[in-house]
C-alpha positions in Angstrom: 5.3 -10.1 2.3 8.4 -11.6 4.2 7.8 -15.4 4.3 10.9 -17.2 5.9 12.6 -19.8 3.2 10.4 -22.5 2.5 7.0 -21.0 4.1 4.8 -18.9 2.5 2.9 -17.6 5.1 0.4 -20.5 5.1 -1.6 -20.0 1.8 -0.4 -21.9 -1.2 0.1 -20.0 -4.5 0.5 -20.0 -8.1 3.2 -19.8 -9.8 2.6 -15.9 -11.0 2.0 -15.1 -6.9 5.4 -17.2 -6.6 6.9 -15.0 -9.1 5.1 -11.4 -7.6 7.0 -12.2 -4.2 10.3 -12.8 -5.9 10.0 -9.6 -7.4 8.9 -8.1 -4.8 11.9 -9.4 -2.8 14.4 -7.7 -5.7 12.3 -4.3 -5.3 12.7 -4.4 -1.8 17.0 -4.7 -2.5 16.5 -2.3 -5.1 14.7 0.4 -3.1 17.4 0.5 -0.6 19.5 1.7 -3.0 20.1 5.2 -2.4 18.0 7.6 -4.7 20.7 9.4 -7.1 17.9 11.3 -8.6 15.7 12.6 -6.3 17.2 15.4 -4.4 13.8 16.5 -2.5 13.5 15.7 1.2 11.0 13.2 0.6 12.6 11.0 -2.3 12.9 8.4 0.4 9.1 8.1 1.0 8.5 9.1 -2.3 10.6 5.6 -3.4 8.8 3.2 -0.4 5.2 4.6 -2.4 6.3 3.7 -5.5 7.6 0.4 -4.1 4.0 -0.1 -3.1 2.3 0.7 -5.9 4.3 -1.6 -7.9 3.0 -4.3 -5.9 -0.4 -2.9 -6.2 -0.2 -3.1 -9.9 0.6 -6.9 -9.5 -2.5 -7.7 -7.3 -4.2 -5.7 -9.9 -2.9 -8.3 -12.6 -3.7 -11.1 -10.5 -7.5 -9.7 -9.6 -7.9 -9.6 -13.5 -7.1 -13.0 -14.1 -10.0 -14.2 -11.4 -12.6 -14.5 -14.1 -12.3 -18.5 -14.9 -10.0 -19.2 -13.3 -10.6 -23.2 -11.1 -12.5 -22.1 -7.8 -9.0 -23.0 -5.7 -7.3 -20.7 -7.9 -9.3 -18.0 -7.1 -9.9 -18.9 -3.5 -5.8 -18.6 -2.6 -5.8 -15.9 -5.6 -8.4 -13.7 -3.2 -6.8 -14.7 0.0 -3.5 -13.4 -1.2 -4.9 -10.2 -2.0 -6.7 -9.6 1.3 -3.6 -10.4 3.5 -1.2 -8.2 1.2 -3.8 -5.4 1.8 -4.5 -5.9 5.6 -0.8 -6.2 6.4 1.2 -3.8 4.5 -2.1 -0.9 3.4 -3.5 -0.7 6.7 -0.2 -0.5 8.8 1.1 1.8 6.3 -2.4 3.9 7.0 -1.1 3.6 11.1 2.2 4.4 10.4 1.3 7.5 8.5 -1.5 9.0 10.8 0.9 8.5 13.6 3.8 10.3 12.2 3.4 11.8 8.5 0.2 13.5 9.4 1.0 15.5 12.4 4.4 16.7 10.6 1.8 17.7 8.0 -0.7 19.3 10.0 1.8 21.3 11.9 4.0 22.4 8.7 0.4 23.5 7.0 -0.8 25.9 9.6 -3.9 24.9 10.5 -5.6 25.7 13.2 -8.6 23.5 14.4 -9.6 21.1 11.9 -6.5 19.4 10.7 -5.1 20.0 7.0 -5.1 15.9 6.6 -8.8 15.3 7.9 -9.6 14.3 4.3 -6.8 11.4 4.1 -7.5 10.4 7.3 -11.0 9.9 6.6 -10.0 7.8 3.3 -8.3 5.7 5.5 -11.3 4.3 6.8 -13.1 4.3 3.8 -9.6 1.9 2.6 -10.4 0.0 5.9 -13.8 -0.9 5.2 -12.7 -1.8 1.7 -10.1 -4.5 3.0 -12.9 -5.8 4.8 -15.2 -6.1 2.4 -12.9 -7.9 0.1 -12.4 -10.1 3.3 -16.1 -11.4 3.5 -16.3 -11.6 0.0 -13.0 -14.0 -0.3 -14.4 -16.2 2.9 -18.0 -17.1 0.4 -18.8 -19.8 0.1 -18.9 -20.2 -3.1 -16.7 -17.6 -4.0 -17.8 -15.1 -6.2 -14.7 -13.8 -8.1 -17.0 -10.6 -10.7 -17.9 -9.3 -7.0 -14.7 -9.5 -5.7 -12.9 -8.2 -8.4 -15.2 -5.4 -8.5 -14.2 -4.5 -5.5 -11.4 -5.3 -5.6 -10.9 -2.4 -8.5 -12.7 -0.2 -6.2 -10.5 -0.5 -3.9 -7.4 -0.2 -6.0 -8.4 2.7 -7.4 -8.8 4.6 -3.8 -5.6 3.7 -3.0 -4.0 5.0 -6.0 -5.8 7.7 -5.7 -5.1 8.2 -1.9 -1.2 7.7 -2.8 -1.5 10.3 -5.5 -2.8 13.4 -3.1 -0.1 12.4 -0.9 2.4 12.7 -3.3 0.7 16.0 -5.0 -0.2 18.0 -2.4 1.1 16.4 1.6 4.8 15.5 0.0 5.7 19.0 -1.4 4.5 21.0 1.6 7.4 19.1 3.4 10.1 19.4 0.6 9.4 23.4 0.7 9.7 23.8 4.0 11.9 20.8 5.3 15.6 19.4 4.5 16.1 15.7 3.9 17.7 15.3 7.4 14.2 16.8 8.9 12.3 14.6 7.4 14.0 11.8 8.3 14.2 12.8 12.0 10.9 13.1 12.4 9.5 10.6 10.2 12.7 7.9 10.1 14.1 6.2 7.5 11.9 4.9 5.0 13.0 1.1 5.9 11.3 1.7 9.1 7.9 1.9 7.7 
């Protein structure tokens, strides 16, 4: 998340969410470095995943250390999590069903049902996820087994999600696409 200097978005944190946006703000210099070895036509959305999941891998660190943990703790702990998800997963799900998946569909084939109906369907499923973790991080009191739980849950569908991308959408593109295709139809990887 991009907190201006001295704000953090409204939620006070710990010092290990202090320390998960500082690295997150080097990642973010480091990944617009250009990508010396990754030659595909994707490498730039390819890097922007793996920026995510990086930071996916640090809320799952931080949903691990819920269990007794002082209730504030894992009150802004929880609330961190949720506003990570709803604000970079789900406009990353937008962004994507708006302009990954129709270059997709259209470079599979398909006629009728579209080749990403599957992903698009797991979008929701991540959706409903999100809110769930929600409601579970406005209890009162919170519960931090259920939301870690689901929290895991939901982790895990992402990864998943990211890995099909990356196995199966990603190298229908790179076979039948140059870099400077990709990126006029679906921008530069900044851009989403």
């Amino acid at each position: 998340m991009d907190f201006p200097e001295g704000n953090n978005g409204g939620l006070e944190m710990s010092s290990n969410q202090t320390k998960i946006l500082a690295v997150a703000g080097l990642m973010a210099g480091v990944a617009a470095l250009p990508a010396a070895a990754d030659d595909r036509p994707t490498a730039g959305f390819r890097a922007e995943h793996a920026e995510i999941k990086e930071h996916l891998r640090h809320l799952d660190g931080m949903v691990g250390g819920l269990d007794g943990a002082p209730e504030a703790e894992q009150r802004r702990t929880m609330a961190f999590v949720v506003k990570f998800l709803d604000e970079h997963i789900r406009s990353h799900a937008a962004w994507e069903e708006a302009h990954l998946y129709p270059v997709v569909d259209d470079r599979a084939g398909r006629q009728g049902e579209p080749f990403t109906a599957s992903m698009r369907y797991e979008h929701g499923i991540i959706g409903r996820a999100i809110d769930g973790l929600s409601a579970l991080a406005a209890a009162a009191p919170p519960d931090a087994t259920a939301f870690a739980r689901a929290a895991d849950r939901a982790l895990g569908v992402i990864g998943a999600h990211f890995e099909k991308e990356e196995e199966v959408f990603l190298p229908l593109l790179d076979r039948s696409m140059t870099r400077a295709e990709v990126e006029a139809v679906l921008g530069k990887p900044s851009a989403h």
